[in-house]
C-alpha positions in Angstrom: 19.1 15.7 35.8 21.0 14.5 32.6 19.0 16.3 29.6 19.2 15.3 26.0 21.9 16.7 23.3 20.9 16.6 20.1 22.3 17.5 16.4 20.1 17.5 13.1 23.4 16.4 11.2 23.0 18.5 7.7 25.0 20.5 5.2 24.8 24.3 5.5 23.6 24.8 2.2 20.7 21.9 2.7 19.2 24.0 5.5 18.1 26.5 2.9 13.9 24.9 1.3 14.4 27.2 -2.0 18.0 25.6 -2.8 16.5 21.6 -4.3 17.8 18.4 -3.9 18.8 18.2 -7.5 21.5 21.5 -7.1 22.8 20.3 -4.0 26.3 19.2 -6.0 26.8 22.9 -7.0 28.3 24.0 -3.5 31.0 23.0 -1.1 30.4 20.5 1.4 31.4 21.8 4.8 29.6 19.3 6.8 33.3 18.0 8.2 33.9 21.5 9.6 31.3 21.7 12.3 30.7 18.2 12.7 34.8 18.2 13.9 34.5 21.0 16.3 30.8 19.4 17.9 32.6 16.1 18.4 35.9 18.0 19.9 33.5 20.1 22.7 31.9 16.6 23.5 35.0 14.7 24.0 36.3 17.2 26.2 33.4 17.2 28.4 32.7 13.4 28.0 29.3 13.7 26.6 26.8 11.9 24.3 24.4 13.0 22.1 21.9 12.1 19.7 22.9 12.7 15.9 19.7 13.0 13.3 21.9 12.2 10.4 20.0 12.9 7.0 20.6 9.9 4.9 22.0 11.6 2.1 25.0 12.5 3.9 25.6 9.0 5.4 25.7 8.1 1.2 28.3 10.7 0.7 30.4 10.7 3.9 30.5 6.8 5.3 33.5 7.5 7.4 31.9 10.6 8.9 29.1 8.3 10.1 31.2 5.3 11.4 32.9 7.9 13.3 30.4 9.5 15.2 29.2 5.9 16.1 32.5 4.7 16.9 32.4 7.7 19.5 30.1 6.3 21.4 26.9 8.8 19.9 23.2 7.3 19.0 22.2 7.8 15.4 19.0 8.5 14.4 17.3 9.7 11.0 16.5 12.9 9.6 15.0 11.7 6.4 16.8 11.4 3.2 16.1 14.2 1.0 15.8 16.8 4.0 11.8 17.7 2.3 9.6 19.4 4.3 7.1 16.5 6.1 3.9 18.5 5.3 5.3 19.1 1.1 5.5 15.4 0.9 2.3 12.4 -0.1 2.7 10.1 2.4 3.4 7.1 -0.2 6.7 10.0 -0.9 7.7 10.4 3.3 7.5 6.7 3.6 9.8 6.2 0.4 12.3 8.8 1.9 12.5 7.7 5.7 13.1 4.1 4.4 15.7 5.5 1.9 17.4 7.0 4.8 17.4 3.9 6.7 18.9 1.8 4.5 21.9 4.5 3.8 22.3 4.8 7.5 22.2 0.3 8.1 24.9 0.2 6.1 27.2 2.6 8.2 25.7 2.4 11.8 25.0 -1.1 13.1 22.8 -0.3 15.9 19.1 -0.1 15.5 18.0 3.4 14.2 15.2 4.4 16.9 14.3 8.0 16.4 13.6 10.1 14.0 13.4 14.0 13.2 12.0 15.8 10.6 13.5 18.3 8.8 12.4 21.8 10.0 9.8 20.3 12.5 7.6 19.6 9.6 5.3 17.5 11.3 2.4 19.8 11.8 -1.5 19.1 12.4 -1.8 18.4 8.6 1.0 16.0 8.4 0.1 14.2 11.6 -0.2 11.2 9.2 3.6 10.9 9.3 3.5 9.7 13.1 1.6 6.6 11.8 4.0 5.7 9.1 6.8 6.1 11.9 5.3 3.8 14.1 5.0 1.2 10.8 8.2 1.5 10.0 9.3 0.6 13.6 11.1 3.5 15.1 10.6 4.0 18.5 10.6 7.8 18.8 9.9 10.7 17.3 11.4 14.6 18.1 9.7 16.4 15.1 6.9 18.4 16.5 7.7 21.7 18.1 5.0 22.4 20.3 4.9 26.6 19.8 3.1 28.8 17.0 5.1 29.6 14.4 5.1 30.9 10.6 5.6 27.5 8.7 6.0 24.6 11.6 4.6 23.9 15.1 1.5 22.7 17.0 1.2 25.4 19.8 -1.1 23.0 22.1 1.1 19.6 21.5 2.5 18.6 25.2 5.8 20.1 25.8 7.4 17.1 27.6 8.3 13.5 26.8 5.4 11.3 26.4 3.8 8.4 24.6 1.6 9.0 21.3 -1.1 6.2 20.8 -0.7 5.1 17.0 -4.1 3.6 15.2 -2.1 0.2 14.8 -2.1 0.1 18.2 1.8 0.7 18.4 2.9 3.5 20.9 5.3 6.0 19.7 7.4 8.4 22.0 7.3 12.1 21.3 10.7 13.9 22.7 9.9 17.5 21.9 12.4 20.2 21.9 12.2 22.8 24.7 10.1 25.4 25.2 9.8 28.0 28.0 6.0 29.0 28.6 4.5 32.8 29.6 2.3 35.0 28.3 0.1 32.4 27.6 2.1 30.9 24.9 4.8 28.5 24.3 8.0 30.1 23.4 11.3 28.3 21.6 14.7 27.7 23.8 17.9 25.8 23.3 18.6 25.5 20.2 19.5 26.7 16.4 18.1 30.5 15.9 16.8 30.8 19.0 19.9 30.1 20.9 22.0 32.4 18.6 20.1 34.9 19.2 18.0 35.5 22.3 20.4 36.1 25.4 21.9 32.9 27.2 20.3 33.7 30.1 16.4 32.7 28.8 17.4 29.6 27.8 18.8 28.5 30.8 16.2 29.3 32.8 14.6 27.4 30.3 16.3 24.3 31.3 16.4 25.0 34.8 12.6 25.6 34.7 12.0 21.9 33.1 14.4 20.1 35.3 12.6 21.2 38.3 9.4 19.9 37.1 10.9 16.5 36.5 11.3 16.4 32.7 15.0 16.4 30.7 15.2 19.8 28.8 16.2 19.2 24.8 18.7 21.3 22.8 19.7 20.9 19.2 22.2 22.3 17.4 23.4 22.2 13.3 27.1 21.7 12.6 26.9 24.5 10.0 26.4 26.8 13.3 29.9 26.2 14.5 30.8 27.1 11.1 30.9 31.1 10.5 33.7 30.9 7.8 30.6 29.2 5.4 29.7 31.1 2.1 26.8 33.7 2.2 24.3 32.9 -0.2 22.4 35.6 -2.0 18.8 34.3 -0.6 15.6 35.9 0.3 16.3 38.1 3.2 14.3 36.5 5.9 15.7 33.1 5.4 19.3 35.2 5.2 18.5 36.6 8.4 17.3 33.4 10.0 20.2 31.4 8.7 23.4 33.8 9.2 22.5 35.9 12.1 24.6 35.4 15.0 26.9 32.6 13.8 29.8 34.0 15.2 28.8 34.1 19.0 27.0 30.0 18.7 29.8 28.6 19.8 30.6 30.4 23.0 26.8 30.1 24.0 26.6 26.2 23.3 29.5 25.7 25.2 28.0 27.6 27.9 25.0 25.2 28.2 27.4 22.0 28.0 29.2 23.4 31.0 26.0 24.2 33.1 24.3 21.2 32.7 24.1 17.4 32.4 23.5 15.9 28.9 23.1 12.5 27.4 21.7 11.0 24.3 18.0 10.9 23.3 18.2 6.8 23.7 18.8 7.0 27.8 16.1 8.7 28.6 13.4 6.0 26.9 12.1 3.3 28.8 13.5 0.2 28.5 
């Protein structure tokens, strides 16, 4: 079974909530670092993934863009501003998705179908931001994490691939990332945090676990986690934690996966 690789494509120090939009200019971009060494372990194996590119990066790097479309990748959004979903009015979400859009038109020229939200911010209260999706005409969404966690997640959401009836009467599909389920609750694999630092061996049974019930297993990964060498902020110590621990081992793991598995891009496993 092919399952789906995907990248939330974002700068290291725009993965932090307390840094804002407005001081984003007072650090180094090192968005080409990881971004090269994720499109050098893909070529290698031959694979395709699925790139949530935050629009503000599309602005400031064109050629970064045109070259992960020119390899063949599907780009998708991430929003513009990289805001948490559920800290935006709806009128502000709708402003920023379309914001993004427009940056990524001018670089990609495929039709944008998916989109992710920045720290899987679409939660119960924010559910409103499905709608707008569906208005806007995308044709997929991968922002709700179906687990319980401290500031994101909807523990009962389904876990696999399926259709999400919008009050416009448009159907939007919901491509959740991967979960592995005991104890009675749904628990995080594949990807970011998780895969740097439980052992490599949960997550693939993870994915083994999902492909034998029929359903593509999705992993994601940011290119700032192939990036160790990045500067250490002085930040509050559980985001420092959740951020920097284990970035020197990611790479070797996520390899791992690629090697184990079959992958493909979010957009092959949609209908047609």
């Amino acid at each position: 079974m092919k399952n789906l690789l995907t990248v939330d494509l974002e700068d290291w120090f725009q993965a932090f909530s307390i840094i804002p939009v407005s001081a984003w200019g007072q650090f180094e971009s090192r968005i080409q670092i990881g971004t090269a060494r994720l499109l050098s372990l893909f070529a290698e194996r031959g694979l395709r993934a699925t790139f949530f590119v935050l629009g503000d990066l599309a602005v400031k790097f064109p050629d970064l863009i045109r070259r992960l479309a020119d390899a063949g990748h599907e780009i998708a959004s991430h929003g513009h501003s990289h805001r948490p979903v559920y800290e935006q009015l709806p009128q502000d979400f709708r402003a920023d998705v379309e914001r993004s859009l427009e940056a990524l038109a001018a670089v990609y020229p495929k039709t944008v179908r998916g989109y992710r939200a920045p720290w899987w911010s679409v939660t119960r209260e924010s559910l409103w931001a499905i709608e707008i999706l569906g208005q806007l005409g995308f044709q997929y969404d991968s922002s709700i994490f179906p687990v319980r966690a401290g500031y994101y997640g909807i523990p009962d959401a389904p876990r696999t691939l399926h259709e999400r009836a919008l009050k416009s009467g448009r159907k939007l599909i919901e491509v959740p990332p991967l979960t592995r389920r005991f104890c009675g609750r749904n628990w995080p694999a594949g990807g970011g945090f998780f895969l740097r630092n439980l052992p490599l061996g949960y997550h693939v049974r993870a994915i083994e676990l999902a492909n034998r019930s029929g359903q593509p297993a999705l992993v994601y990964v940011h290119p700032w986690e192939l990036d160790p060498q990045q500067p250490r902020l002085s930040v509050p110590l559980l985001q420092r934690f959740i951020h920097y621990s284990s970035l020197e081992g990611m790479e070797r793991k996520f390899t791992r996966l690629l090697d184990a598995f079959e992958f493909g891009p979010v957009e092959e496993a949609l209908p047609t």
